[in-house]
N, C-alpha and C positions, 0 to 999 in steps of 0.2 A: 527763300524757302529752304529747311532744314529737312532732308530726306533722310530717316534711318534706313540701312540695308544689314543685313542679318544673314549669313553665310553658315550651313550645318553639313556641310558635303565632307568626307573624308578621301575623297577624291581625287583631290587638289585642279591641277590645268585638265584635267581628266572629268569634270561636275559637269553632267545634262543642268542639273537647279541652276550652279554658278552661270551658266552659258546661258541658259533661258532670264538669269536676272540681268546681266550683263546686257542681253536684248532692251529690256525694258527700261533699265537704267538708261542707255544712249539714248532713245525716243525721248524718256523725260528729260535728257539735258538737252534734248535737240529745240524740245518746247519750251525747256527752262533753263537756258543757259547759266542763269547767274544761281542755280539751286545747286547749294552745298548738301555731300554726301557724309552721314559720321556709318561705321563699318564695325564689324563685329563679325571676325570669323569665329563658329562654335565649333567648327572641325579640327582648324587648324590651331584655335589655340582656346582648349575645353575652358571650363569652367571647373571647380575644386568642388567632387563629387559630394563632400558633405559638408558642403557651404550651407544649403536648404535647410536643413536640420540644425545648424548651428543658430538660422538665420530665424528659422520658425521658433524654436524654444526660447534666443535671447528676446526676440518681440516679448513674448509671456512674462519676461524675469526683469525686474526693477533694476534701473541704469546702474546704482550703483552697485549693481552684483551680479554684472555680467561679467564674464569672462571673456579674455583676450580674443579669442575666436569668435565668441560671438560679439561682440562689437564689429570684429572685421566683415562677418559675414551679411550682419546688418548695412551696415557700411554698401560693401556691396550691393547688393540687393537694393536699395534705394539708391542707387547710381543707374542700376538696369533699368528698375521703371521709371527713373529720370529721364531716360535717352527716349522711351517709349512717348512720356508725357511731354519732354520739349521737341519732338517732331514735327514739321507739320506732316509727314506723309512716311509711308513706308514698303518697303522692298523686302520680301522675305522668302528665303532660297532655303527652304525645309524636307527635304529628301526623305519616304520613307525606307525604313533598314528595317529588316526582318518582320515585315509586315505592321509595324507603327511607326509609333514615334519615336525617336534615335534616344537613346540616354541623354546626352548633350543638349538635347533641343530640351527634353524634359525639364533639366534641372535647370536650364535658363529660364522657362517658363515657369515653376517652383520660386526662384529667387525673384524674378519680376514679381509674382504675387506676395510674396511674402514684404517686398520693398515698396508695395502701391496701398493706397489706403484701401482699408474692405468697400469694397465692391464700385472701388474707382474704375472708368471707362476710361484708361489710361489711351486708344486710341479713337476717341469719342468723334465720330462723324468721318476721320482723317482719310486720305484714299493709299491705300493699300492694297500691293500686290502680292499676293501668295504665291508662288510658283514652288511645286513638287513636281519628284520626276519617282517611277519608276521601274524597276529592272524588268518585272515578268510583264505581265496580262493582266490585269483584273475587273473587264466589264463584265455585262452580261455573258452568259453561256460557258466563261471562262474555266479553266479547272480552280484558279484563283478567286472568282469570285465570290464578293464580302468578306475577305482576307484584307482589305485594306482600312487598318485600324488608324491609320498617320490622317487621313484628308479628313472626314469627317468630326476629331478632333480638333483639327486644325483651327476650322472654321467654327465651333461653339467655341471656343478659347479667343480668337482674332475676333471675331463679329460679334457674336453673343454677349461674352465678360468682359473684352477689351472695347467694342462698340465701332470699331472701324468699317468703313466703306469700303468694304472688302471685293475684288476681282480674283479669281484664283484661276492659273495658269498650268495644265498637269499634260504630263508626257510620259509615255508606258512603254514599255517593251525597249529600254537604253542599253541592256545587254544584249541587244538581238546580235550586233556586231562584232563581239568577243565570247559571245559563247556558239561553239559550236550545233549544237542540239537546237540551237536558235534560227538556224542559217535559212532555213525558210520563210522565216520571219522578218526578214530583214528589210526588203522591200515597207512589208506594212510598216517597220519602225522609222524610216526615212522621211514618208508620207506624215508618220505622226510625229514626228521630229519638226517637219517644214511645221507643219501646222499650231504646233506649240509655240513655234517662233514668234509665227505671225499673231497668232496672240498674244503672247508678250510683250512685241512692240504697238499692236494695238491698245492694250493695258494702258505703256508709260506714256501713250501721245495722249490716251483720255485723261489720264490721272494728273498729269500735269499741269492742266486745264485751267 
């Protein structure tokens, strides 16, 4: 079993996403010992901001007159939904940043479409974990609430276009601990922290199945 795992935390040893995948990943090796991981940090080493655009126009423009870039970028691009389409399962550690989706997550998303056939279900059936984390509040009664543009995206992009057997694994309030103005909160983020976990490692023991 070929596991992809997808890392967008900026973080680094510091990522609630990375830590909650981390969870989920050992469960599934713990089920699936002999399951190979391939790995893709988008935080720590971005993707080339106008790969997308290179990558969308060269599709339009006959092979023999494309240019340098866009060759590469195509290139590209059908490497990412390679990894997507030769998986059988997947890990995906996608943090929202300023209330969506991070740039980096975006334009990996961009370039896996642009590199998958139209309206290929590049994770068609496969079991996938989503895990998001993040910094404020945003349930009901929140002052944040429906400010969270990343999760619900997430999930029409992963399940809907990609077709994966999707679990998604989410953890709120991860600055409670370094931000001061949070200090009362901290208790609740601990609670939701334990809790995130244990769904994560409940995720990787199902999914590995």
């Amino acid at each position: 079993m070929s596991v992809l795992r997808i890392d967008a935390s900026i973080q680094g040893d510091r990522s609630a996403s990375s830590a909650l995948a981390d969870t989920a990943e050992a469960e599934w090796l713990a089920a699936r010992p002999q399951a190979t991981f391939v790995r893709r940090h988008l935080g720590a080493e971005p993707l080339p901001s106008d790969a997308w655009a290179q990558a969308a126009f060269g599709n339009f423009t006959p092979e023999d007159q494309r240019t340098e870039s866009q060759r590469e970028a195509i290139a590209l691009a059908r490497k990412l939904a390679g990894e997507l389409r030769d998986s059988d399962g997947a890990i995906l550690a996608l943090p929202l940043y300023n209330w969506g989706v991070s740039q980096h997550v975006k334009i990996w998303i961009d370039l896996v479409m642009a590199g998958g056939v139209h309206s290929e279900r590049l994770l068609d059936g496969k079991p996938t974990i989503l895990v998001t984390s993040r910094g404020g509040g945003y349930g009901p009664g929140t002052p944040r609430e429906g400010w969270d543009h990343n999760t619900g995206f997430l999930r029409h992009v992963i399940a809907d276009v990609w077709g994966a057997d999707l679990t998604v694994v989410e953890q709120e309030l991860t600055l409670a601990a370094v931000t001061p103005a949070m200090a009362e909160l901290l208790e609740t983020a601990e609670n939701l922290q334990r809790t995130a976990h244990e769904a994560a490692a409940q995720a990787g023991r199902k999914l590995a199945v």
